[in-house]
PDB file with one MODEL, atoms N, CA, C and O in Angstrom:
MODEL        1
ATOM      1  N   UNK A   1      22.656  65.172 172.372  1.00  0.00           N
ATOM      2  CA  UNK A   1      21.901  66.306 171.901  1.00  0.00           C
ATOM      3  C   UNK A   1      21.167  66.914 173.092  1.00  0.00           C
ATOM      4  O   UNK A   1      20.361  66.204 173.693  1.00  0.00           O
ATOM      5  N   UNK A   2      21.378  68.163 173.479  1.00  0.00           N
ATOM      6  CA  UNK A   2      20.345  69.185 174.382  1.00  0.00           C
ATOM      7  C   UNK A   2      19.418  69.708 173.881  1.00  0.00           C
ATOM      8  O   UNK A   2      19.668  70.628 173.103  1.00  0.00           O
ATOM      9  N   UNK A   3      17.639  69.239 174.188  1.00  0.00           N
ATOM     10  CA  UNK A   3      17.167  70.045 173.822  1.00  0.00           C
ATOM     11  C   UNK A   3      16.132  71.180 175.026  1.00  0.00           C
ATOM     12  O   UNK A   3      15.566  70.932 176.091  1.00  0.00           O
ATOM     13  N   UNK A   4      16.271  72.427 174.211  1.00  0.00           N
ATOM     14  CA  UNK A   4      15.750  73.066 175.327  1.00  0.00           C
ATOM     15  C   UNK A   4      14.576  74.017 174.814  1.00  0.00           C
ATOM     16  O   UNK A   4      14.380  74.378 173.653  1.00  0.00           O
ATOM     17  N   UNK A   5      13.627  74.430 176.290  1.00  0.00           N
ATOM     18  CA  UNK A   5      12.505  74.890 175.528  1.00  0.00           C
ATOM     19  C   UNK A   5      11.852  76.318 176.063  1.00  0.00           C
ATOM     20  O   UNK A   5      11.435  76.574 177.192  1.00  0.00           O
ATOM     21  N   UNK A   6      11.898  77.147 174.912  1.00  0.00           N
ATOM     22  CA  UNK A   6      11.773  78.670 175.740  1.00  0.00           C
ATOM     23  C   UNK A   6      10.182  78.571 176.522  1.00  0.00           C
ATOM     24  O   UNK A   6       9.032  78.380 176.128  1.00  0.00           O
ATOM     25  N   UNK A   7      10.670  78.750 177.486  1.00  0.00           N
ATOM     26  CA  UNK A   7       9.238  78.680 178.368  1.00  0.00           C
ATOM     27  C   UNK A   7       8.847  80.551 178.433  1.00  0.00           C
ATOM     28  O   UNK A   7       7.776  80.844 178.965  1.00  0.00           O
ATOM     29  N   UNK A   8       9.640  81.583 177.947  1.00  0.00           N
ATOM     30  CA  UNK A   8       8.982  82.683 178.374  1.00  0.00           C
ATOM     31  C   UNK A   8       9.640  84.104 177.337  1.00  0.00           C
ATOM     32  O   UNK A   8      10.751  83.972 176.823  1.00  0.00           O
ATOM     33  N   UNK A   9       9.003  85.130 177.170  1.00  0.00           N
ATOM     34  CA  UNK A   9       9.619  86.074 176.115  1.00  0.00           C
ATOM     35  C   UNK A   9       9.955  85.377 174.696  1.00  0.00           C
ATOM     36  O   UNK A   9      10.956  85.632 174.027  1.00  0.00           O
ATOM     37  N   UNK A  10       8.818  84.338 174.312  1.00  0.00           N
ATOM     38  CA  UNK A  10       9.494  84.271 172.893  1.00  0.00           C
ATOM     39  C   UNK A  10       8.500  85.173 171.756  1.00  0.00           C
ATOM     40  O   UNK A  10       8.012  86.273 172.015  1.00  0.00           O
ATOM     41  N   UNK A  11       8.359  84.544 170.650  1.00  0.00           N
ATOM     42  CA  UNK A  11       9.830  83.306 170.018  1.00  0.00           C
ATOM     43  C   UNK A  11      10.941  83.899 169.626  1.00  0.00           C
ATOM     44  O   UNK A  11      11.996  83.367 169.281  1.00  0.00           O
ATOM     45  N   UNK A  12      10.565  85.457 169.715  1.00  0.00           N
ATOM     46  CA  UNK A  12      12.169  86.415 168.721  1.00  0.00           C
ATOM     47  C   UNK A  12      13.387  86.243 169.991  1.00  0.00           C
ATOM     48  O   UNK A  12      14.507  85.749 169.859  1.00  0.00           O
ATOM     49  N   UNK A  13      12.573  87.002 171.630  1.00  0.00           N
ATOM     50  CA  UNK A  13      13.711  87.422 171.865  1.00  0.00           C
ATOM     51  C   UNK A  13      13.421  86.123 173.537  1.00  0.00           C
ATOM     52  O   UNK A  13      12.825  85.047 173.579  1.00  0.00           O
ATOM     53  N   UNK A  14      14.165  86.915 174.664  1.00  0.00           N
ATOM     54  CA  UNK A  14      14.544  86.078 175.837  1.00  0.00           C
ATOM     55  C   UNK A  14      15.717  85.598 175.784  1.00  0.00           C
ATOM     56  O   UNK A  14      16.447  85.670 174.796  1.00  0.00           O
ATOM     57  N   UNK A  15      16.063  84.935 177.108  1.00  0.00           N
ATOM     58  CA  UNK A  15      18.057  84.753 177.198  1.00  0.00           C
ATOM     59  C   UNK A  15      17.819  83.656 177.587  1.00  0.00           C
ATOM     60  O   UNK A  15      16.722  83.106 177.683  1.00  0.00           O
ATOM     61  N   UNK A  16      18.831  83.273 177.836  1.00  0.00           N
ATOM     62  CA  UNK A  16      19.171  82.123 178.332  1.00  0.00           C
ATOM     63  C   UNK A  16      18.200  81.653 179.831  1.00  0.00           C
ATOM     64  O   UNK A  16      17.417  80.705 179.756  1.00  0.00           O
ATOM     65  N   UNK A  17      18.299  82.095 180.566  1.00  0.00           N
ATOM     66  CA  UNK A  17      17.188  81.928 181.772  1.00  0.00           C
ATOM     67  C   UNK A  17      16.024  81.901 181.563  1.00  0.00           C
ATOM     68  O   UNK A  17      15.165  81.731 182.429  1.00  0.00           O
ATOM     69  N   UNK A  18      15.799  82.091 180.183  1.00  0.00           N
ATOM     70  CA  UNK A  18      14.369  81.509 179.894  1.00  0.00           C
ATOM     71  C   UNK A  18      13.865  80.692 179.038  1.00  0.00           C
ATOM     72  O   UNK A  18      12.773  80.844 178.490  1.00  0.00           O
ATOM     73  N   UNK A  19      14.865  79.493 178.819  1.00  0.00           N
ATOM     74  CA  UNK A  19      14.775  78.410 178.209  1.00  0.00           C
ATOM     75  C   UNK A  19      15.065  77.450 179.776  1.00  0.00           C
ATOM     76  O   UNK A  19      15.714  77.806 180.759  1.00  0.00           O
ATOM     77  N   UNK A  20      14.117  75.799 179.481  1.00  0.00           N
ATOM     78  CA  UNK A  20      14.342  75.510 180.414  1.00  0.00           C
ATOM     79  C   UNK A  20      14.767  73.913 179.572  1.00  0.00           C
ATOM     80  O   UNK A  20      14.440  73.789 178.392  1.00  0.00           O
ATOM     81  N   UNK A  21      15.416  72.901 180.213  1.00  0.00           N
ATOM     82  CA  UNK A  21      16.172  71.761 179.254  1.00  0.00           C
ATOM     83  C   UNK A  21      14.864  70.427 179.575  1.00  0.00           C
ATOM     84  O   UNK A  21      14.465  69.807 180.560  1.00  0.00           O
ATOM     85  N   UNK A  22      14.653  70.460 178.591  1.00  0.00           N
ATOM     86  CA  UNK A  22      13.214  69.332 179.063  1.00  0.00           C
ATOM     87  C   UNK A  22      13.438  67.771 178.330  1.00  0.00           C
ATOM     88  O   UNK A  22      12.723  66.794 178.552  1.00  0.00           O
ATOM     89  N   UNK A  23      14.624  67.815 177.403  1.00  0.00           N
ATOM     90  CA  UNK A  23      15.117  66.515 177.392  1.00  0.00           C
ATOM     91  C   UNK A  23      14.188  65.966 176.476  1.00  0.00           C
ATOM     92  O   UNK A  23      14.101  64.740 176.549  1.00  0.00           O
ATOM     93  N   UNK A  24      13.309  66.641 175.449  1.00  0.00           N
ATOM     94  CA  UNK A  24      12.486  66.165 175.220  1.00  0.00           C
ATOM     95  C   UNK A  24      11.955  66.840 173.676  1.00  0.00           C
ATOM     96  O   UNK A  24      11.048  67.660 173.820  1.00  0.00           O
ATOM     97  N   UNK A  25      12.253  66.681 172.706  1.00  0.00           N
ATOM     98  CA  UNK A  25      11.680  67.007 170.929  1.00  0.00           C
ATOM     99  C   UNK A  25      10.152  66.473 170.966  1.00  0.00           C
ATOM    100  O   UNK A  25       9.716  65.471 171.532  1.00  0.00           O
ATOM    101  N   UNK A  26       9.537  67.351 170.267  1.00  0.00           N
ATOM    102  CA  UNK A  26       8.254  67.111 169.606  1.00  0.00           C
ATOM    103  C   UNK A  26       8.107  67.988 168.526  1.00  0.00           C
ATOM    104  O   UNK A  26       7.699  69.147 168.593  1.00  0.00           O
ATOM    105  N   UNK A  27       8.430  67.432 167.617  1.00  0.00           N
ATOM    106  CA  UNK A  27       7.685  67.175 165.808  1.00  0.00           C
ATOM    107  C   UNK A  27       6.384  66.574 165.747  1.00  0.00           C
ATOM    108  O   UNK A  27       5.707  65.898 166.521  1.00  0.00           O
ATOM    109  N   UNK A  28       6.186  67.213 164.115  1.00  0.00           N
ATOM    110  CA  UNK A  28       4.644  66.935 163.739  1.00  0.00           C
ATOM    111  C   UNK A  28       4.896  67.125 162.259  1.00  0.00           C
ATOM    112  O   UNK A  28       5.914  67.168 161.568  1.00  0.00           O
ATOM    113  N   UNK A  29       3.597  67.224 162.027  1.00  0.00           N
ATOM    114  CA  UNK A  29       2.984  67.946 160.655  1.00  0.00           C
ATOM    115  C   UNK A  29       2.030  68.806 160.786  1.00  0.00           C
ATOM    116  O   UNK A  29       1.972  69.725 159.969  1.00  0.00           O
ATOM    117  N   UNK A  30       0.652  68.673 162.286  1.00  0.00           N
ATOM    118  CA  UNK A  30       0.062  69.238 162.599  1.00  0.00           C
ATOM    119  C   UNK A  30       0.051  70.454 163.613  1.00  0.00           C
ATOM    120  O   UNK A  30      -0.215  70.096 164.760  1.00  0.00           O
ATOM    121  N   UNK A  31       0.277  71.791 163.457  1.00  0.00           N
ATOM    122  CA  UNK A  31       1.236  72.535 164.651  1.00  0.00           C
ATOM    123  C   UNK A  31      -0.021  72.973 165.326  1.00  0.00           C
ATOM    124  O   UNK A  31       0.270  73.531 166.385  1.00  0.00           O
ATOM    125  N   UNK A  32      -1.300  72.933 165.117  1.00  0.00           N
ATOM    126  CA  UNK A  32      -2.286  72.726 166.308  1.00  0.00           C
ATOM    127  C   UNK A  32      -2.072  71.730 166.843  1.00  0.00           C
ATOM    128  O   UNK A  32      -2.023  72.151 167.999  1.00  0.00           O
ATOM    129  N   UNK A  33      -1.838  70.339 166.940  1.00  0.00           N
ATOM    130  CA  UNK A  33      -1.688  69.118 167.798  1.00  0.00           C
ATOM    131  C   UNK A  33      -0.746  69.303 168.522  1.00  0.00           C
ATOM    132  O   UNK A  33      -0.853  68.845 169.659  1.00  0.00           O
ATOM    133  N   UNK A  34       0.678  70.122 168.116  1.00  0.00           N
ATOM    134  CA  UNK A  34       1.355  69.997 168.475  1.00  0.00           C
ATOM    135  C   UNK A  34       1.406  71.462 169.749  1.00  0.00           C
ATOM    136  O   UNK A  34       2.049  71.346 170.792  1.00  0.00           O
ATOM    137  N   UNK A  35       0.868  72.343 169.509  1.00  0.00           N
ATOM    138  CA  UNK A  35       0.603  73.246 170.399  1.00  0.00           C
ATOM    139  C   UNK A  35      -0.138  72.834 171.427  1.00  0.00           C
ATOM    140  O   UNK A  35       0.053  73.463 172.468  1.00  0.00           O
ATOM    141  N   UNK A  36      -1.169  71.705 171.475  1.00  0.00           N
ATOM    142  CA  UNK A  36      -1.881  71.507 172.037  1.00  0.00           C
ATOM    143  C   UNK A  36      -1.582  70.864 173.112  1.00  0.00           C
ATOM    144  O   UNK A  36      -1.796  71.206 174.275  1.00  0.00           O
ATOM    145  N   UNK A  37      -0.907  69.595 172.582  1.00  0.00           N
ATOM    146  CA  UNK A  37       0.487  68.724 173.213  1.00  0.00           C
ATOM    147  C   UNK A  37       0.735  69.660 174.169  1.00  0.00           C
ATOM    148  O   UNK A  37      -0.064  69.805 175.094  1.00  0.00           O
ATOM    149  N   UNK A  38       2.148  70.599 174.049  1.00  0.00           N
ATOM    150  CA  UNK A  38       2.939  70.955 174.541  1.00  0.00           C
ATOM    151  C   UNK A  38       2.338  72.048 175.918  1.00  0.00           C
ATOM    152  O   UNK A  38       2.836  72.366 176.998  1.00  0.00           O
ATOM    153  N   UNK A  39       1.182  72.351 175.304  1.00  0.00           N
ATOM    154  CA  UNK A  39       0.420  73.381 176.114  1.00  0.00           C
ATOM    155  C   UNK A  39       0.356  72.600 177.441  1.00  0.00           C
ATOM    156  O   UNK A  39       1.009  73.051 178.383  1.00  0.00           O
ATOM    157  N   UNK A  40      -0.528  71.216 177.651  1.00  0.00           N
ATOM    158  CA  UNK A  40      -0.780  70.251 178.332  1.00  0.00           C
ATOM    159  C   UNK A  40       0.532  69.761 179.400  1.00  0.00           C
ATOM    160  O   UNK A  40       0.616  69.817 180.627  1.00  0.00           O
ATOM    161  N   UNK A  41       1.453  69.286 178.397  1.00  0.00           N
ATOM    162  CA  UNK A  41       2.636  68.449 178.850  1.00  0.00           C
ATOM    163  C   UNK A  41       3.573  69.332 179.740  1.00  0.00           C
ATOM    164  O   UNK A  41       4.103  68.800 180.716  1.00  0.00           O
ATOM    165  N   UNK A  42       3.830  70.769 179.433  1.00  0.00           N
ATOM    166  CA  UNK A  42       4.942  71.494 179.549  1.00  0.00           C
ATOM    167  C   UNK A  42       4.441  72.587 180.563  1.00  0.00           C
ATOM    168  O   UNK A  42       5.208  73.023 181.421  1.00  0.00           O
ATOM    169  N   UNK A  43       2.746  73.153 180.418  1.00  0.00           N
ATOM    170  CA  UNK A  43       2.598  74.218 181.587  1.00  0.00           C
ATOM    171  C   UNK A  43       1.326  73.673 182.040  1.00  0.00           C
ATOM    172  O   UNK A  43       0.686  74.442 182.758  1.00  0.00           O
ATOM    173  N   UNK A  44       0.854  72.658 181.827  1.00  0.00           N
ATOM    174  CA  UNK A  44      -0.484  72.053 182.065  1.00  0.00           C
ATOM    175  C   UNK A  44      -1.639  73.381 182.060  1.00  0.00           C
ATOM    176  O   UNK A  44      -1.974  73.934 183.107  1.00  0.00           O
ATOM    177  N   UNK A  45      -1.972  73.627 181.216  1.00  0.00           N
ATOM    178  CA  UNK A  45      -2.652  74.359 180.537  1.00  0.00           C
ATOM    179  C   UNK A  45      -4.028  73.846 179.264  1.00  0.00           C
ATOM    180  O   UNK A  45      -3.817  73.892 178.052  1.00  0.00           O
ATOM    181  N   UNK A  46      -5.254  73.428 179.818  1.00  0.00           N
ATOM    182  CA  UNK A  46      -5.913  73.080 178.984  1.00  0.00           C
ATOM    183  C   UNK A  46      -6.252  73.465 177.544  1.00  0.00           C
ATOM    184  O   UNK A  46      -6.777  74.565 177.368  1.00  0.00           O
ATOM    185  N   UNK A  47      -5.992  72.622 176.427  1.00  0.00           N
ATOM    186  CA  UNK A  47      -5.846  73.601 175.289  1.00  0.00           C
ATOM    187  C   UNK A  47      -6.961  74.136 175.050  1.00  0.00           C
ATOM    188  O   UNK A  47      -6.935  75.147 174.349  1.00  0.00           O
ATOM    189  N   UNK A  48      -8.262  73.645 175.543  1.00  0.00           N
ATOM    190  CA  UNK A  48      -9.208  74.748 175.002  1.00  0.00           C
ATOM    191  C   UNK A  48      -9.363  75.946 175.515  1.00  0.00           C
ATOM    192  O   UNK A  48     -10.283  76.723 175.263  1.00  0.00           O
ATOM    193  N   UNK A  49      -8.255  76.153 176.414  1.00  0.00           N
ATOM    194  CA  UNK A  49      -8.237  77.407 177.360  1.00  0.00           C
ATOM    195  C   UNK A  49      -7.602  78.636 176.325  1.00  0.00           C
ATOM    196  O   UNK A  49      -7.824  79.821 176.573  1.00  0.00           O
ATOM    197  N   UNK A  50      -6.891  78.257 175.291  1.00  0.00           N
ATOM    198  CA  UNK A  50      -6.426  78.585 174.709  1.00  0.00           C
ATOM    199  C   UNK A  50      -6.967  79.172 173.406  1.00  0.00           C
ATOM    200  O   UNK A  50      -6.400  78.713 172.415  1.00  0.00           O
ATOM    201  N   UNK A  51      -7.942  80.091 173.155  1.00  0.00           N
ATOM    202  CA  UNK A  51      -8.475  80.704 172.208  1.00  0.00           C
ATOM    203  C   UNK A  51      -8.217  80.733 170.601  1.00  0.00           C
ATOM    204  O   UNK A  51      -9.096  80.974 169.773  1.00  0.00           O
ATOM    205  N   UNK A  52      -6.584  80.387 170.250  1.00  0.00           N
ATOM    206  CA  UNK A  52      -6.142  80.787 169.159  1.00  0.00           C
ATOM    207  C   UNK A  52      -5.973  79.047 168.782  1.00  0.00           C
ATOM    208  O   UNK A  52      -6.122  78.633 167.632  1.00  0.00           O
ATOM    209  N   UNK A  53      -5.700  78.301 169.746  1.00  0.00           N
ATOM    210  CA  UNK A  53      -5.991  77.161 168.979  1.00  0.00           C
ATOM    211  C   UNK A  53      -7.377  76.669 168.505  1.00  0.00           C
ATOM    212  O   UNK A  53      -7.506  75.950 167.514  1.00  0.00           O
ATOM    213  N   UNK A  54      -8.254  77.033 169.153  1.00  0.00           N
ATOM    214  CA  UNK A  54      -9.781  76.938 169.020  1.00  0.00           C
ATOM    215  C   UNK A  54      -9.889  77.162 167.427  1.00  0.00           C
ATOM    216  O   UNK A  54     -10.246  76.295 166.629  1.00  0.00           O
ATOM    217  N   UNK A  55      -9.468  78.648 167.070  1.00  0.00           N
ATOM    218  CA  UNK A  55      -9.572  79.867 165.901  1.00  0.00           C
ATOM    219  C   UNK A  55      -8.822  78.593 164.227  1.00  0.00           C
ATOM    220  O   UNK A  55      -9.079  78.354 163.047  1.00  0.00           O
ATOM    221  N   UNK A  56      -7.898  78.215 165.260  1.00  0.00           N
ATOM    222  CA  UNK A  56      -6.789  77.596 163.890  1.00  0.00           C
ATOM    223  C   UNK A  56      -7.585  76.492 163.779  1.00  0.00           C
ATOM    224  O   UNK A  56      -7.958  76.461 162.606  1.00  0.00           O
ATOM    225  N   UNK A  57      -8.179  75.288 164.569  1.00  0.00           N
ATOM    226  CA  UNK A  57      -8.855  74.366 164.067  1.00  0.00           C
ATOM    227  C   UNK A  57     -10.074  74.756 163.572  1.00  0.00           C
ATOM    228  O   UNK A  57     -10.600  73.748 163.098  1.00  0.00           O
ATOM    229  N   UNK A  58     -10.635  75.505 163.470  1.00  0.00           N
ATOM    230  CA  UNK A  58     -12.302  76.190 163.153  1.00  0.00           C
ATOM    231  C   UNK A  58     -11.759  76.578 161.459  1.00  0.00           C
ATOM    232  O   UNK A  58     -12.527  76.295 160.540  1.00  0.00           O
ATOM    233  N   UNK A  59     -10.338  77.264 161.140  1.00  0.00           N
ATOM    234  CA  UNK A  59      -9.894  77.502 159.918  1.00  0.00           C
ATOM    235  C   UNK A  59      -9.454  75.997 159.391  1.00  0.00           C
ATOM    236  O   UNK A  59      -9.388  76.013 158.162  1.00  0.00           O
ATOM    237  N   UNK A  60      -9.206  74.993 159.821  1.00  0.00           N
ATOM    238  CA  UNK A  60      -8.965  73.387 159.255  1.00  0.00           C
ATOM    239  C   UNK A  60      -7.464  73.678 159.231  1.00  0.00           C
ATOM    240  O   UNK A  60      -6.946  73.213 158.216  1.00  0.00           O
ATOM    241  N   UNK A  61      -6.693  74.247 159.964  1.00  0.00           N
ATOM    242  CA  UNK A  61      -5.135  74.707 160.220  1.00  0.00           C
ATOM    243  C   UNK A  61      -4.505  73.308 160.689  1.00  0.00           C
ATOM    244  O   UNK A  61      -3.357  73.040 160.333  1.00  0.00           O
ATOM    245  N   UNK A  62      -5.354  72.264 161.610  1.00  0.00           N
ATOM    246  CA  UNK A  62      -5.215  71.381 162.669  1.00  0.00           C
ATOM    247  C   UNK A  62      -5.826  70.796 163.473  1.00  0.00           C
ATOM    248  O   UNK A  62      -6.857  71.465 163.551  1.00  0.00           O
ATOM    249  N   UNK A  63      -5.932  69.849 164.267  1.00  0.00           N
ATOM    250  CA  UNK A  63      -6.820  69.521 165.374  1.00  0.00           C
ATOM    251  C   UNK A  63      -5.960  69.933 166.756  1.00  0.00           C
ATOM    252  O   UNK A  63      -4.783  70.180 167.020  1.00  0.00           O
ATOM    253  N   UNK A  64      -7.271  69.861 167.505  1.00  0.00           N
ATOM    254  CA  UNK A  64      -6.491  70.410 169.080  1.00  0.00           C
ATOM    255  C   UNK A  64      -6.578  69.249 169.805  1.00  0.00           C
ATOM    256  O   UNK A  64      -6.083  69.234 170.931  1.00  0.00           O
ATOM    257  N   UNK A  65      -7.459  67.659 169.085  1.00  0.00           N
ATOM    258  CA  UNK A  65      -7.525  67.066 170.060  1.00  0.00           C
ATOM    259  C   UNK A  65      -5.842  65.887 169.878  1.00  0.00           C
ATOM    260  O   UNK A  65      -5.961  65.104 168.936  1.00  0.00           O
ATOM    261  N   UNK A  66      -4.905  65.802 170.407  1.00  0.00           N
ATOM    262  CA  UNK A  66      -3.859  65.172 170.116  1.00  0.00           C
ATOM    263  C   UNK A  66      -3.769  64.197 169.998  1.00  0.00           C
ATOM    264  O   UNK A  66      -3.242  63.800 168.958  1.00  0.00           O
ATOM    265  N   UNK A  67      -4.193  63.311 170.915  1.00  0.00           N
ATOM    266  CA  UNK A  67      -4.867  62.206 171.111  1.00  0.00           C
ATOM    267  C   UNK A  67      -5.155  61.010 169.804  1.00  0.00           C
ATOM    268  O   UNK A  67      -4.987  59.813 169.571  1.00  0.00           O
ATOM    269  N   UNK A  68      -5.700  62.249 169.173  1.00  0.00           N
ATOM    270  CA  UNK A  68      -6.585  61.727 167.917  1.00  0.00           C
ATOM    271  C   UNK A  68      -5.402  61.538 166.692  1.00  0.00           C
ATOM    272  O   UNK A  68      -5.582  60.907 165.650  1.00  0.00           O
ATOM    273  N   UNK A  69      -4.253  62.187 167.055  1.00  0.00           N
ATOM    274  CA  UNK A  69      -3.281  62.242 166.071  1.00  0.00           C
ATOM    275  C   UNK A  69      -2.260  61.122 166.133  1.00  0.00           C
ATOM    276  O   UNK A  69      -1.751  60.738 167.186  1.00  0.00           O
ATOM    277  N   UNK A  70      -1.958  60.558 164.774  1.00  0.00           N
ATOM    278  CA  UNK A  70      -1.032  59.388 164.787  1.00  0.00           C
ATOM    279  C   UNK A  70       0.181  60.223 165.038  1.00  0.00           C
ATOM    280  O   UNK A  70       0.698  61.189 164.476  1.00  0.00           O
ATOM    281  N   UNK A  71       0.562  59.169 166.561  1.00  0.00           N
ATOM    282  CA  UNK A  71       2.093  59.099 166.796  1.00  0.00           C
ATOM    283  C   UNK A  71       2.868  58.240 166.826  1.00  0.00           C
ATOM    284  O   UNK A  71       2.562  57.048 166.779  1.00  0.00           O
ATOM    285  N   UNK A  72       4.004  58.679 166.909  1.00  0.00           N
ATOM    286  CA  UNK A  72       5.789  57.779 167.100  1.00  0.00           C
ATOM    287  C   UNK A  72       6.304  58.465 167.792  1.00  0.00           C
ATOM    288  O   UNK A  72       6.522  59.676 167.768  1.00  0.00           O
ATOM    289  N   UNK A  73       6.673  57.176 168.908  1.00  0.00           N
ATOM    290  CA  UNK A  73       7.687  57.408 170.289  1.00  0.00           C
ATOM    291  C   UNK A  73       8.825  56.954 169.366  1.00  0.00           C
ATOM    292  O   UNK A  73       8.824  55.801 168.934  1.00  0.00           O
ATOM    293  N   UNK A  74       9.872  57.894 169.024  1.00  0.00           N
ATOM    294  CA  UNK A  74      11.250  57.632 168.697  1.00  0.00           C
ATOM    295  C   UNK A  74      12.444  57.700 169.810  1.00  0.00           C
ATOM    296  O   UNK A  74      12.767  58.866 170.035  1.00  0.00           O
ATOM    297  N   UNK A  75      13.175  56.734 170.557  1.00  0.00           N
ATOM    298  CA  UNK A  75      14.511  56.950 171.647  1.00  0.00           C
ATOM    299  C   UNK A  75      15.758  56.470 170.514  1.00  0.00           C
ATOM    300  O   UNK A  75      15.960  55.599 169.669  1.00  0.00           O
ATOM    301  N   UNK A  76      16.576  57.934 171.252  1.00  0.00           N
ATOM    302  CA  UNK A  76      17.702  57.805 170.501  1.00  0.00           C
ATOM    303  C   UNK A  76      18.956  57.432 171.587  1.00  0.00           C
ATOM    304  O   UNK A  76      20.102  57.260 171.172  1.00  0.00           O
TER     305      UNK A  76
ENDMDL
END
């Protein structure tokens, strides 16, 4: 399985040169944790830098702290 991850022009449009293959799925239930995650992991980008995740946990949408969220390392 390839997975790949649009790093730029999304989520509608962008080509191919702007997905990059990071070998790497992340699922949730929480898509603030998971924004938060990816923000960190993928452009190292502090999530509180990030305004709209701030907005979605203040609405109870999610948490931003990830950390705090139960995970599973699944290898296939």
């Amino acid at each position: 399985m390839r997975i790949g991850v649009l790093v730029r022009n999304g989520p509608t449009g962008g080509s191919l040169a702007d997905v990059l293959m990071k070998k790497t799925l992340v699922a949730g239930t929480d898509p603030v944790a998971l924004d938060a995650y990816v923000a960190k992991a993928y452009w190292n980008i502090e999530p509180s830098q990030l305004r709209y995740l701030k907005l979605a946990q203040d609405r109870g949408l999610g948490r931003m702290d990830f950390d705090k969220v139960r995970t599973e390392v699944v290898k296939v």
